[in-house]
LOMIFI-754234 format. One record per residue (C-alpha): x, y, z; residue number from 1. Coordinates in Angstrom, 2 decimals, padded with zeros to 5 digits. Layout:
BEGIN
<site><px>X</px><py>Y</py><pz>Z</pz><resi>NUM</resi></site>
...
end
This chain:
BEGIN
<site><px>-039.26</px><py>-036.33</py><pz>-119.12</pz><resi>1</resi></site>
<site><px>-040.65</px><py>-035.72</py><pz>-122.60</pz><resi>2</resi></site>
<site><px>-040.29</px><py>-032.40</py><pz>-124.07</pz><resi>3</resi></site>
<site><px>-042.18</px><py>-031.05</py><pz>-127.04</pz><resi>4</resi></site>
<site><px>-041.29</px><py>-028.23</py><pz>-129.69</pz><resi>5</resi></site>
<site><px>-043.62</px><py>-025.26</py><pz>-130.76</pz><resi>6</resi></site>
<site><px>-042.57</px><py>-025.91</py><pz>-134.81</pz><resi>7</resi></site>
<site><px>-044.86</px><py>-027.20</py><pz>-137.38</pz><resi>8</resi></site>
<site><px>-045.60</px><py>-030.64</py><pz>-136.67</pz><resi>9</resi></site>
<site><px>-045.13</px><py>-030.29</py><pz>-132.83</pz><resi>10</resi></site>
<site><px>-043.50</px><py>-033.73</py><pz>-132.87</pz><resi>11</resi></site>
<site><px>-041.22</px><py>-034.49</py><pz>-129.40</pz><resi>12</resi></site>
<site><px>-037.48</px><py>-033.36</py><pz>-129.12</pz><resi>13</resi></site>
<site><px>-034.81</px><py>-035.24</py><pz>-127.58</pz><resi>14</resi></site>
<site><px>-034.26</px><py>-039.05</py><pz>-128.78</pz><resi>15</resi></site>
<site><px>-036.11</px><py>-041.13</py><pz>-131.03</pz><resi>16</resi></site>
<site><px>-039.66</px><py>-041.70</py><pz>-130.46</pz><resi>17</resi></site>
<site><px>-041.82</px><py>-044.08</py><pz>-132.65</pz><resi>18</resi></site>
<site><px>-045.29</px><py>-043.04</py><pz>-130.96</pz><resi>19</resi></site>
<site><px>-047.33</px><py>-039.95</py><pz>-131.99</pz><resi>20</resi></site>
<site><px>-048.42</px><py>-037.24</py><pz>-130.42</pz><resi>21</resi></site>
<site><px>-051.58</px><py>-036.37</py><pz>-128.56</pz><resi>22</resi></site>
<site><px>-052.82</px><py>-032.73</py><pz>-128.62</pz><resi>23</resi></site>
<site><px>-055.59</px><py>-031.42</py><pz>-126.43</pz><resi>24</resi></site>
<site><px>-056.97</px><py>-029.00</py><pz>-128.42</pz><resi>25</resi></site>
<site><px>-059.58</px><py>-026.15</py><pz>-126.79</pz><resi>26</resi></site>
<site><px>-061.77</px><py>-025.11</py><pz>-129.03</pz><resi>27</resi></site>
<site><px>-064.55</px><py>-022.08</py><pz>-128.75</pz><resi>28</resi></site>
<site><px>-067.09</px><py>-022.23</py><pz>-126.22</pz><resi>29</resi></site>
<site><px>-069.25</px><py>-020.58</py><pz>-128.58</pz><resi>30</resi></site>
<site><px>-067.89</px><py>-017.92</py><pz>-130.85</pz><resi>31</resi></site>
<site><px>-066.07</px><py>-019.03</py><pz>-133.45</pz><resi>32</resi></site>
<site><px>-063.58</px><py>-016.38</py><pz>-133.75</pz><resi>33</resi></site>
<site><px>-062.03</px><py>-017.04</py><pz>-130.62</pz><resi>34</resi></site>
<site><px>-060.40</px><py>-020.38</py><pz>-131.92</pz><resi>35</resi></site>
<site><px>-056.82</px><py>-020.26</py><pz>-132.30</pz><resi>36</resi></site>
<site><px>-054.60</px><py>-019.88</py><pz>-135.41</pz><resi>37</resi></site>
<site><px>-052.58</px><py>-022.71</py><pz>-134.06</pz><resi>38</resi></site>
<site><px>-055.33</px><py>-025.06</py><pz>-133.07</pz><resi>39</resi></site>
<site><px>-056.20</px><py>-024.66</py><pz>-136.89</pz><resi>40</resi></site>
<site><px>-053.16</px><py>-025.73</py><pz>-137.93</pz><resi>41</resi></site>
<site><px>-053.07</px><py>-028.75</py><pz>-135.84</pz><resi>42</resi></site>
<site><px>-056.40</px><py>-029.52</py><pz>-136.22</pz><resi>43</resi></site>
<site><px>-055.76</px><py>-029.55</py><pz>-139.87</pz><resi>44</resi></site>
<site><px>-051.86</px><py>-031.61</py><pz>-139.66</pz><resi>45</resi></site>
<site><px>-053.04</px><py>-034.29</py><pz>-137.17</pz><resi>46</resi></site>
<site><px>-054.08</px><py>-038.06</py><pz>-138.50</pz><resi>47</resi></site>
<site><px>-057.57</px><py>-037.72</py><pz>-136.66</pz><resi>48</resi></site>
<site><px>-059.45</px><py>-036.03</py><pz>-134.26</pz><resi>49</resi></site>
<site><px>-061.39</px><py>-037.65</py><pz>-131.22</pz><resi>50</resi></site>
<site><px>-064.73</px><py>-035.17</py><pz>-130.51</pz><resi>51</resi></site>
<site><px>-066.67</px><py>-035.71</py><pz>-127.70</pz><resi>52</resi></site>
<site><px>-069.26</px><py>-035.42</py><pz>-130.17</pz><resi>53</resi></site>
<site><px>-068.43</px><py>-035.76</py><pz>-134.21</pz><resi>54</resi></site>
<site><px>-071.26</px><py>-034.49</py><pz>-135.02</pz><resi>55</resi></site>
<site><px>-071.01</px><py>-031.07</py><pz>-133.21</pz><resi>56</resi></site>
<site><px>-067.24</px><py>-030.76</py><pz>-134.07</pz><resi>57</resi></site>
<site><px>-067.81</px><py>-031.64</py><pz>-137.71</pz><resi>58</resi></site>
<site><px>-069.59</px><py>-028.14</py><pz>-137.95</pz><resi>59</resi></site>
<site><px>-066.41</px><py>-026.43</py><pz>-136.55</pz><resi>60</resi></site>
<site><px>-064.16</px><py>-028.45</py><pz>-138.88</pz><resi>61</resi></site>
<site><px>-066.46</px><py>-027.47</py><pz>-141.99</pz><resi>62</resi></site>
<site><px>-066.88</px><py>-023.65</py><pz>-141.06</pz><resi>63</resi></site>
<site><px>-063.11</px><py>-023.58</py><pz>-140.94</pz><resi>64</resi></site>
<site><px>-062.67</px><py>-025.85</py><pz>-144.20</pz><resi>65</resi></site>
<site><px>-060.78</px><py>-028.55</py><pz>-142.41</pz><resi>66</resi></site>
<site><px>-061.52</px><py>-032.36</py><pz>-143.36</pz><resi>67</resi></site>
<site><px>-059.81</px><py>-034.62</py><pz>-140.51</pz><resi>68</resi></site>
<site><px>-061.17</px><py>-037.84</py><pz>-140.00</pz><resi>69</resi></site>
<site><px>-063.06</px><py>-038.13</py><pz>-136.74</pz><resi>70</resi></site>
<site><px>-063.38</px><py>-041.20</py><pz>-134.00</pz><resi>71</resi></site>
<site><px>-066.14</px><py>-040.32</py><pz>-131.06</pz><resi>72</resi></site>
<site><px>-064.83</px><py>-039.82</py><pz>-127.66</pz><resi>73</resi></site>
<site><px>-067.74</px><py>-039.61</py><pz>-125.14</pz><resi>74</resi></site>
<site><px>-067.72</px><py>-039.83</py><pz>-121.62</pz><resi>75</resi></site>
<site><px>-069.59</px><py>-043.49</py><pz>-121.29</pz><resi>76</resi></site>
<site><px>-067.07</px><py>-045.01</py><pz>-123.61</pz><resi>77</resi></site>
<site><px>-063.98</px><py>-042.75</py><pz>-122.29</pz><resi>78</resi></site>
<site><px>-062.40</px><py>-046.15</py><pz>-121.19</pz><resi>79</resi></site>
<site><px>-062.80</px><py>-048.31</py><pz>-124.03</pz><resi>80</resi></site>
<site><px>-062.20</px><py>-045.47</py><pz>-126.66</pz><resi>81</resi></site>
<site><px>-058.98</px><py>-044.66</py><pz>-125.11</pz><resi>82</resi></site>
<site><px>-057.23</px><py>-047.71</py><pz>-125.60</pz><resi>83</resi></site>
<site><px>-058.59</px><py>-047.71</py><pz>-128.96</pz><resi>84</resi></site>
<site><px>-056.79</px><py>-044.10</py><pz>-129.39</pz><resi>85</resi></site>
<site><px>-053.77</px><py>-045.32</py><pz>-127.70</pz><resi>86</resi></site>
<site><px>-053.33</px><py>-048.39</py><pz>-129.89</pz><resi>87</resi></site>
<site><px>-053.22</px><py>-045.50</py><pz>-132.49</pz><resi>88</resi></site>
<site><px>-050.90</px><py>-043.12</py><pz>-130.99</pz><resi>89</resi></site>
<site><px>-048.22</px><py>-045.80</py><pz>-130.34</pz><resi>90</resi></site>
<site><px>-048.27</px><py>-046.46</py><pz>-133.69</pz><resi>91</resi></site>
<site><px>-047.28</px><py>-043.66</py><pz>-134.54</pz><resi>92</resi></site>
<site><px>-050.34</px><py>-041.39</py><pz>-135.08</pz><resi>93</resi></site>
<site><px>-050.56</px><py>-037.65</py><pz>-134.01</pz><resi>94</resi></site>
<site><px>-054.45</px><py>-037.73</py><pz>-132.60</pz><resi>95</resi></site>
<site><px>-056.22</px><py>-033.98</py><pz>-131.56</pz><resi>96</resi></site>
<site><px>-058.52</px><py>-034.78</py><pz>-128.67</pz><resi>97</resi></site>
<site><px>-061.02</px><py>-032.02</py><pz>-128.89</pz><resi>98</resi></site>
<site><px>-064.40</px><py>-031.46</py><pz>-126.69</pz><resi>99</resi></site>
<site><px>-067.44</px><py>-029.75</py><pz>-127.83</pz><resi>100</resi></site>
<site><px>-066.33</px><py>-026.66</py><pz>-126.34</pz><resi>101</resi></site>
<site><px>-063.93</px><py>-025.21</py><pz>-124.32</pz><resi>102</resi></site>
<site><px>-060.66</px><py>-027.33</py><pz>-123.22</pz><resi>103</resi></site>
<site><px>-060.96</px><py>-030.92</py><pz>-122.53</pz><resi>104</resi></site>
<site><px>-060.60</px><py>-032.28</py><pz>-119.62</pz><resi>105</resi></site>
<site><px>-061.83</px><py>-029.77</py><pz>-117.34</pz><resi>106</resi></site>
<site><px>-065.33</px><py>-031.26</py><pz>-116.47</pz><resi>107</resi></site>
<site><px>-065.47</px><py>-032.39</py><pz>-119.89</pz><resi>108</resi></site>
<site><px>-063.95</px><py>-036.33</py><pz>-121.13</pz><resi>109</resi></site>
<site><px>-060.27</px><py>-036.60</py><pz>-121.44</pz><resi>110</resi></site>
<site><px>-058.64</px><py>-037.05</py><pz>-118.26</pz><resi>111</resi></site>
<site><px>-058.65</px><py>-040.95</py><pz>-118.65</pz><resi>112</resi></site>
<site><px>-056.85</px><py>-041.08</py><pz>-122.29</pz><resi>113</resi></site>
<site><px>-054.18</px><py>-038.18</py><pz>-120.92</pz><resi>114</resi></site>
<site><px>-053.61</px><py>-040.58</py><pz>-118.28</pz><resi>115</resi></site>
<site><px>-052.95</px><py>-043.61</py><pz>-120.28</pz><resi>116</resi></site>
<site><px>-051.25</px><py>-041.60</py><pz>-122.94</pz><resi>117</resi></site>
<site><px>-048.50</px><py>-040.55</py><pz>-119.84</pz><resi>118</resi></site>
<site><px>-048.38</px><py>-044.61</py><pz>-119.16</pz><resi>119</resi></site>
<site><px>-047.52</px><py>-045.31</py><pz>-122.52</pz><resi>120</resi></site>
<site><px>-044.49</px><py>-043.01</py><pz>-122.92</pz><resi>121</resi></site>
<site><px>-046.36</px><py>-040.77</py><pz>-125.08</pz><resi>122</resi></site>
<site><px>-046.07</px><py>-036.99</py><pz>-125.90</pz><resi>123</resi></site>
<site><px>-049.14</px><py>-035.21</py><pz>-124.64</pz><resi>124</resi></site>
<site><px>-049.38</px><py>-031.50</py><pz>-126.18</pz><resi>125</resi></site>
<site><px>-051.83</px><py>-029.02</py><pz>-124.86</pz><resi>126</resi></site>
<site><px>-052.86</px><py>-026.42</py><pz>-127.41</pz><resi>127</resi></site>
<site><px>-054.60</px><py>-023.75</py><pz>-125.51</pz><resi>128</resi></site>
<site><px>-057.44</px><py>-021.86</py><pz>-125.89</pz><resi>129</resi></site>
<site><px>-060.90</px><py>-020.56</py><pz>-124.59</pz><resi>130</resi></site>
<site><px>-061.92</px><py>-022.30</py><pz>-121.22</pz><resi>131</resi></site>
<site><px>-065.66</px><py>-021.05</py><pz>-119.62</pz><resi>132</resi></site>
<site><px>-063.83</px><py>-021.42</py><pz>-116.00</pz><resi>133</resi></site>
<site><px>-061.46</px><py>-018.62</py><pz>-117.33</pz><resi>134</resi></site>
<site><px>-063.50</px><py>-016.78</py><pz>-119.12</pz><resi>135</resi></site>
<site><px>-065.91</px><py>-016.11</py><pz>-116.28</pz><resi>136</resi></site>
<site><px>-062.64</px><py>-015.58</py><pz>-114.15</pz><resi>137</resi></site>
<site><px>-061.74</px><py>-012.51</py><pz>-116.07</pz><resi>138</resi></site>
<site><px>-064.96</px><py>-010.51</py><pz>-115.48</pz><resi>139</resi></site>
<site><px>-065.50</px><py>-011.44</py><pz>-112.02</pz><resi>140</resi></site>
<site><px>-062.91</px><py>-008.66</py><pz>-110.52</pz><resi>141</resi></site>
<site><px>-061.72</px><py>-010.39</py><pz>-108.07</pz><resi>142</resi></site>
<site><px>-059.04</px><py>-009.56</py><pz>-105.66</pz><resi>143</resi></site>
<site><px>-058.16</px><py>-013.18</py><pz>-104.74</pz><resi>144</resi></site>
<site><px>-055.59</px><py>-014.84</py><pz>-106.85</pz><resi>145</resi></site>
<site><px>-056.93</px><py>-018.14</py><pz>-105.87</pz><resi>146</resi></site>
<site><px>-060.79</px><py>-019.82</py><pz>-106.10</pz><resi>147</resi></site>
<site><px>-062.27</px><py>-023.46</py><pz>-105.98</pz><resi>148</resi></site>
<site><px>-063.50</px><py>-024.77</py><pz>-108.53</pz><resi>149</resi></site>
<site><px>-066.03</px><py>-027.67</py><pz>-108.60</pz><resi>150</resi></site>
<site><px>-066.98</px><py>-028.59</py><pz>-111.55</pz><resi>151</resi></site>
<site><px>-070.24</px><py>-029.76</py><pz>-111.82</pz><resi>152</resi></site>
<site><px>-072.48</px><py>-029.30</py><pz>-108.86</pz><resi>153</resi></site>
<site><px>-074.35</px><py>-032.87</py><pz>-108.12</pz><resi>154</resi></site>
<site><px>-077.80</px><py>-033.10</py><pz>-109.76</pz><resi>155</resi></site>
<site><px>-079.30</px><py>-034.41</py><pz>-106.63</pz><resi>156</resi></site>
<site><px>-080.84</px><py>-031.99</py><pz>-104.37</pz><resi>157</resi></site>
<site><px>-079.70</px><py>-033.63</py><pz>-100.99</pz><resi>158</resi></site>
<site><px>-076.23</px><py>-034.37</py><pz>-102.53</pz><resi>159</resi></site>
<site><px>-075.70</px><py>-030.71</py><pz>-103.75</pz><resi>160</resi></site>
<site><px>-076.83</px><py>-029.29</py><pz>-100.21</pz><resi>161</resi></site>
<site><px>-074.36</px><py>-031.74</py><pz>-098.20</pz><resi>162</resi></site>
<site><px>-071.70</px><py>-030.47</py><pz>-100.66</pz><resi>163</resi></site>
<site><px>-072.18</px><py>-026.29</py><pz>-099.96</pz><resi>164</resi></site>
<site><px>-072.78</px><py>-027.29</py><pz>-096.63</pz><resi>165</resi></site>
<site><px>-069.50</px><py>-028.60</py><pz>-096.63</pz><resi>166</resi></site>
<site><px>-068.06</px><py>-025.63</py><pz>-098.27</pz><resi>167</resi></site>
<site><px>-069.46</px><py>-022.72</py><pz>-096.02</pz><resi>168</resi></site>
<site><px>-066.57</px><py>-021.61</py><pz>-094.07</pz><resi>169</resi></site>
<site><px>-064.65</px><py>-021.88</py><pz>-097.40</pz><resi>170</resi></site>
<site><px>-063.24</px><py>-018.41</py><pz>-097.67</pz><resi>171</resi></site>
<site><px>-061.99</px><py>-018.83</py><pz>-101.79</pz><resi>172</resi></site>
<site><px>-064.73</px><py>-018.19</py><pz>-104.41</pz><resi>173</resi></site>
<site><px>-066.68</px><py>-020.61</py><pz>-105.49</pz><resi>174</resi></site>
<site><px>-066.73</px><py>-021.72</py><pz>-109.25</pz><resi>175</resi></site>
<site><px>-069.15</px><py>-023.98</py><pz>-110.92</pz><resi>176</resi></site>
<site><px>-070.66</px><py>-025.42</py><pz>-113.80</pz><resi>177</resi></site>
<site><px>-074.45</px><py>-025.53</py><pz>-113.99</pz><resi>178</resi></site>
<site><px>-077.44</px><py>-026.48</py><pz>-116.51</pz><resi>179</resi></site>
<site><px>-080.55</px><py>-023.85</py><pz>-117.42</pz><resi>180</resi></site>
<site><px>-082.77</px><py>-027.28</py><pz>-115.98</pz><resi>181</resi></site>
<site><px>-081.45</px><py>-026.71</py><pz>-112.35</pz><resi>182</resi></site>
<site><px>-079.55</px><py>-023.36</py><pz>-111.97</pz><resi>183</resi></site>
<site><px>-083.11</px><py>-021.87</py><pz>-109.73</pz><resi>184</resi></site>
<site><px>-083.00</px><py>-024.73</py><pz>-107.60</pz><resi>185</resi></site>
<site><px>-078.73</px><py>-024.14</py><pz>-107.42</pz><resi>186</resi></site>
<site><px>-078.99</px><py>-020.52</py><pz>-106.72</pz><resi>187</resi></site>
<site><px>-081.51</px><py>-020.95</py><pz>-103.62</pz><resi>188</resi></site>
<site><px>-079.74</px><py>-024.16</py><pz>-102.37</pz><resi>189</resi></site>
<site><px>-076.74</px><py>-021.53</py><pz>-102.17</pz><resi>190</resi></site>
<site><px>-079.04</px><py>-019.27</py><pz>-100.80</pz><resi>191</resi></site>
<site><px>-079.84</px><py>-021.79</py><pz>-097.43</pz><resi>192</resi></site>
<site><px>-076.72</px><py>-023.16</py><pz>-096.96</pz><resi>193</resi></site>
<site><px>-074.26</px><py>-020.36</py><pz>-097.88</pz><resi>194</resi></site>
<site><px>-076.24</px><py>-016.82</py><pz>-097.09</pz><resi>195</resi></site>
<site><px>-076.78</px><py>-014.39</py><pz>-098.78</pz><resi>196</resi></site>
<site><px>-073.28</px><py>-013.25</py><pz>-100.74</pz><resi>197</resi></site>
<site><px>-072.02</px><py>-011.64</py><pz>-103.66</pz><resi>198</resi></site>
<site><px>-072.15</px><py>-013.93</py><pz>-106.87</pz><resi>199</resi></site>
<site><px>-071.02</px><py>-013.05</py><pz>-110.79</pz><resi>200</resi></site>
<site><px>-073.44</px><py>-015.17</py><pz>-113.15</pz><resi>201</resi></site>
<site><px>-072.00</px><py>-015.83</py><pz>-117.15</pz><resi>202</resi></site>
<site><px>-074.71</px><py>-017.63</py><pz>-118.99</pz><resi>203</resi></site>
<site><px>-073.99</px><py>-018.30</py><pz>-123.20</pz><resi>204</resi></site>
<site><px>-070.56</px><py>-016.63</py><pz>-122.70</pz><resi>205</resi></site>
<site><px>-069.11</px><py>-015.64</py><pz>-125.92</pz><resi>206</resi></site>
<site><px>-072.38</px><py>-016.50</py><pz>-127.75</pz><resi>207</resi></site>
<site><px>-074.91</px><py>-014.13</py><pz>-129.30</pz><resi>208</resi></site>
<site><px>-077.17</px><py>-013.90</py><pz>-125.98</pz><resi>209</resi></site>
<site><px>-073.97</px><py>-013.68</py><pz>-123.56</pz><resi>210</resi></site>
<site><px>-075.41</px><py>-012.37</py><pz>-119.96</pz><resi>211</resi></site>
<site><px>-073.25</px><py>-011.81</py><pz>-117.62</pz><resi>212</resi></site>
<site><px>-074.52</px><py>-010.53</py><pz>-114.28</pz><resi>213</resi></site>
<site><px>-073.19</px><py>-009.47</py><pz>-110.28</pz><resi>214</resi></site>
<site><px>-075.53</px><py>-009.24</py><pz>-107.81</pz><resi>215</resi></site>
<site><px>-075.83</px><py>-010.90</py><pz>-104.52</pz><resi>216</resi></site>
<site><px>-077.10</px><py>-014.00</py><pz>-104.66</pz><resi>217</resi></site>
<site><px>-081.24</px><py>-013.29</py><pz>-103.14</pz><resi>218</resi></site>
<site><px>-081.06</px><py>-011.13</py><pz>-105.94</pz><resi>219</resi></site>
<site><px>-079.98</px><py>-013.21</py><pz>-108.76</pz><resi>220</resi></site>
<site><px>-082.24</px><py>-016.24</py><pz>-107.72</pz><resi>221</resi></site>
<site><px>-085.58</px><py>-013.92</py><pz>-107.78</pz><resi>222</resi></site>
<site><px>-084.25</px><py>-012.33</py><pz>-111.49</pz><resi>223</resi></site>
<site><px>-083.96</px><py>-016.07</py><pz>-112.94</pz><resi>224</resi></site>
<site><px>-087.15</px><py>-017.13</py><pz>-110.83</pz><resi>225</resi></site>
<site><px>-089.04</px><py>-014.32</py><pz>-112.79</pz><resi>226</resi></site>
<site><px>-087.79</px><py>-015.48</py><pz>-115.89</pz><resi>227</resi></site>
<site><px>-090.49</px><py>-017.62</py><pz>-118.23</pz><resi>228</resi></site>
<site><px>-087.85</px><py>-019.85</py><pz>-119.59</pz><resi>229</resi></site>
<site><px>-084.19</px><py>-020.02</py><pz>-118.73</pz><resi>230</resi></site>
<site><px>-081.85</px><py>-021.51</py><pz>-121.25</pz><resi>231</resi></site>
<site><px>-078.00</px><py>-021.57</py><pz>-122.07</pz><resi>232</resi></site>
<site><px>-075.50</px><py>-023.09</py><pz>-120.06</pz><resi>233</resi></site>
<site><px>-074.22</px><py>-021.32</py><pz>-116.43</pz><resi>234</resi></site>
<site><px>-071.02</px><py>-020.61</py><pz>-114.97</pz><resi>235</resi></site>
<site><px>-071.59</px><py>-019.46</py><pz>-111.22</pz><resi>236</resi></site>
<site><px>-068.93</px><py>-017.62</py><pz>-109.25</pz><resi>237</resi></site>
<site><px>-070.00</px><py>-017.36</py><pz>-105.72</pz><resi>238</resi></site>
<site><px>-067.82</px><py>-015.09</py><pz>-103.12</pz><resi>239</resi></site>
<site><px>-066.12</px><py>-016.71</py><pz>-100.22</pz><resi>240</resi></site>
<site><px>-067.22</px><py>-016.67</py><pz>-096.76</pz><resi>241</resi></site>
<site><px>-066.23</px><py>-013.06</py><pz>-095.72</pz><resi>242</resi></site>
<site><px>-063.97</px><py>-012.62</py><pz>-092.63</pz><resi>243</resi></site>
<site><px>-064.12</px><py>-009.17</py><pz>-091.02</pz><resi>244</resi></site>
<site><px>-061.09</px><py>-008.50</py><pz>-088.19</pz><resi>245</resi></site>
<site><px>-062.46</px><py>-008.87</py><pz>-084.99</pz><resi>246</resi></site>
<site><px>-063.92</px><py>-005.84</py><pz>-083.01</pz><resi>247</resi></site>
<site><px>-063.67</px><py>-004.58</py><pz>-079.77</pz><resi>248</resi></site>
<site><px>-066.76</px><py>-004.90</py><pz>-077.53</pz><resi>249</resi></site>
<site><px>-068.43</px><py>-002.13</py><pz>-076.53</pz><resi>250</resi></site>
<site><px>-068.39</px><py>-003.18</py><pz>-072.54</pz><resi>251</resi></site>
<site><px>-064.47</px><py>-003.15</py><pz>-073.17</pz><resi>252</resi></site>
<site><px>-063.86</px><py>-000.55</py><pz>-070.80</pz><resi>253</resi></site>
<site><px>-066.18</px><py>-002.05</py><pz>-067.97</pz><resi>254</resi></site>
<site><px>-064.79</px><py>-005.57</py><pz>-068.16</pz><resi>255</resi></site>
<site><px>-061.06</px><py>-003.89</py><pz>-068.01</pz><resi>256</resi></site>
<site><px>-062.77</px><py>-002.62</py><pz>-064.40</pz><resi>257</resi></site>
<site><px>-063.86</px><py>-005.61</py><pz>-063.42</pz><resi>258</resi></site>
<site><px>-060.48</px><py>-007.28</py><pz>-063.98</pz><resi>259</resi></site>
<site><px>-058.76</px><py>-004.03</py><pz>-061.78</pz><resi>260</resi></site>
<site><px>-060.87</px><py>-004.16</py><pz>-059.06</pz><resi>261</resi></site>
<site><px>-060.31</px><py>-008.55</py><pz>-058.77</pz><resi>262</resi></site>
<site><px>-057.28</px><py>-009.04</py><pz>-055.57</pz><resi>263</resi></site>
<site><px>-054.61</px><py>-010.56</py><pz>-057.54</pz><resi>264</resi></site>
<site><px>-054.88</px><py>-009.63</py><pz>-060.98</pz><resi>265</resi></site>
<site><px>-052.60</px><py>-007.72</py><pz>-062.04</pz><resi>266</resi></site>
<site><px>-052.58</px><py>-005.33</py><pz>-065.94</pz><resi>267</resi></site>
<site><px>-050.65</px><py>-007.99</py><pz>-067.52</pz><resi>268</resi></site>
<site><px>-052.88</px><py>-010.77</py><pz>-066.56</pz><resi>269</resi></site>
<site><px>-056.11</px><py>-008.93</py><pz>-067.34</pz><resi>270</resi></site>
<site><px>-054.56</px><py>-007.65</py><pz>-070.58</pz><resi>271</resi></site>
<site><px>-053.44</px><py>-011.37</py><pz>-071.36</pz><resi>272</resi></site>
<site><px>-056.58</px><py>-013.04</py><pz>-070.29</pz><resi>273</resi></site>
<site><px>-059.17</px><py>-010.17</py><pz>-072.39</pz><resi>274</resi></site>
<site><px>-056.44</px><py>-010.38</py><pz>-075.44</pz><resi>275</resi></site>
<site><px>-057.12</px><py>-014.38</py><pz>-075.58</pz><resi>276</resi></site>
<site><px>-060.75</px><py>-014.82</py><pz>-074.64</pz><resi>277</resi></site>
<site><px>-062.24</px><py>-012.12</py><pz>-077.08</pz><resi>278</resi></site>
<site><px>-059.12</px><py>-012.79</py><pz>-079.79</pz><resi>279</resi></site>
<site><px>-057.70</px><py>-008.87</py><pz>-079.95</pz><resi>280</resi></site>
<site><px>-054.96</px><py>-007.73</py><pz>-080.58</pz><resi>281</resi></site>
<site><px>-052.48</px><py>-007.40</py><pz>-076.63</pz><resi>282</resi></site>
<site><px>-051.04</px><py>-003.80</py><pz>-077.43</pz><resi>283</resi></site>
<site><px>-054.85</px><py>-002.18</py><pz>-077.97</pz><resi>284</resi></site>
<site><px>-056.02</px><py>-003.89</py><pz>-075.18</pz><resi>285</resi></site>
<site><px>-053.22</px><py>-003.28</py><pz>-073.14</pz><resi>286</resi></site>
<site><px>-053.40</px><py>000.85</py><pz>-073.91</pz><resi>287</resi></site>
<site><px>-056.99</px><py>000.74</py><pz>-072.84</pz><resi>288</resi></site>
<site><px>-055.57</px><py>-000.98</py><pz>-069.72</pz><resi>289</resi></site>
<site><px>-053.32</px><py>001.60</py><pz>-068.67</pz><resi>290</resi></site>
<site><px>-056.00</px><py>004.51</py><pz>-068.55</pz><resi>291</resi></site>
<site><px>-058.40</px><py>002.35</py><pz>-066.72</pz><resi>292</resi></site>
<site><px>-055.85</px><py>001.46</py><pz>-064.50</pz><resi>293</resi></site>
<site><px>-054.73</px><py>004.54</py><pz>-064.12</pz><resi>294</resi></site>
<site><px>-058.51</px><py>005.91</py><pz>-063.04</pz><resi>295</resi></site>
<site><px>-058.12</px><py>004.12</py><pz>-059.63</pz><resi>296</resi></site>
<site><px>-054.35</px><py>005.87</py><pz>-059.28</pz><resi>297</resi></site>
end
């Protein structure tokens, strides 16, 4: 198991180890502010940077004054640019694999060249950061310490509807990505296949038009239906299906009656029987036993 130190450099302890390092750098989502000090710093140390897009994170690097060379790292040449990077890394470069926002990796490219880096025998470094998943997370208030999160939702209608359908008994949250082209047709495809439930709504998080809205979800799908144009990207938080504990009918008393007044059945087999069939608790039906039982004394 590779270890790897927090010092300048960040370079692997333990042993001798020819090949570089790979960071996985987060970088803002949309305010620059929120970047790290130490992301600068590596950003700045490493022998090139793989971006997602070079020409988006060239505009970080400038703002911040920071000249790395850049290689492009998209997601339809994730495959071929990784061995490319890998070639790199075992000979001993230190590469920053950066997105064009947020952390990489996390419906964003970068899982393939982790992978291979781990195959190779070579350090992988995450330098965390700002992540939209967490960000939304945080304003949510939840009282669940877990959710699901999906990523992006598919862009097919019929796909995306098989896929909540799927998901309706889930009781977690919900958490997805979504686009300002489909997040009306989203919201009301939750809408049919989910019901109506409580949902918290970040749109340009961090940015200069940040929105971030809780409503239930009929709600939130007529506000962005009334909207002229809708733009930004989404993240959509979506409650889980709520379970309530199961109450006692109202006929309780009368079917405890009917269960006296049968030859043969006894409290304990009427309490037993009631307790299973309409899933309550034995002890509340069996005190509600005893003073109907008790009425025929």
């Amino acid at each position: 198991m590779r270890q790897t130190s927090g010092k300048k450099g960040e370079t692997p302890t333990g042993g001798t180890c020819k090949s570089g390092t790979l960071f996985v750098v987060a970088t803002p989502i949309g305010n620059l502010e929120d970047i790290t000090l130490r992301a600068l710093r590596i950003l700045q140390e490493v022998d090139c940077i793989a971006a997602e897009d070079t020409r988006h994170t060239r505009k970080l690097l400038s703002h911040f004054d920071i000249h790395t060379p850049l290689i492009s790292y998209y997601k339809e040449k994730e495959a071929i640019r990784a061995q490319e990077i890998v070639a790199r890394l075992l000979s001993g470069h230190r590469v920053a694999l950066v997105s064009d926002a947020g952390t990489p990796g996390i419906s964003d490219p970068g899982g393939i060249l982790v992978q291979s880096a781990y195959e190779h025998g070579i350090a992988v470094v995450p330098v965390p950061g700002v992540s939209a998943l967490a960000t939304v997370l945080s304003v949510a208030g939840l009282r669940e310490s877990t959710h699901l999160f999906l990523g992006f939702l598919p862009t097919k209608a019929v796909e995306r509807r098989k896929l909540l359908r799927s998901l309706k008994n889930e009781t977690h949250p919900l958490v997805f990505y979504e686009s300002p082209r489909r997040i009306t047709a989203t919201l009301a495809d939750c809408l049919t296949e989910l019901g109506d439930r409580r949902a918290v709504i970040g749109r340009e998080l961090t940015k200069m038009h940040e929105e971030v809205v809780s409503a239930e979800l009929a709600q939130l799908l007529a506000m962005f239906k009334a909207r002229e144009s809708i733009k930004g990207e989404f993240v959509v938080l979506i409650g889980g299906l709520r379970v309530s504990a199961p109450q006692p009918p109202d006929n309780l008393d009368d079917l405890l009656r009917w269960y006296r007044d049968q030859s043969g059945v006894s409290l304990k087999d009427a309490v037993a029987s009631i307790a299973k069939d309409l899933d309550l608790s034995r002890s509340e039906v069996y005190q509600k036993a005893l003073a109907v039982w008790k009425e025929s004394a």
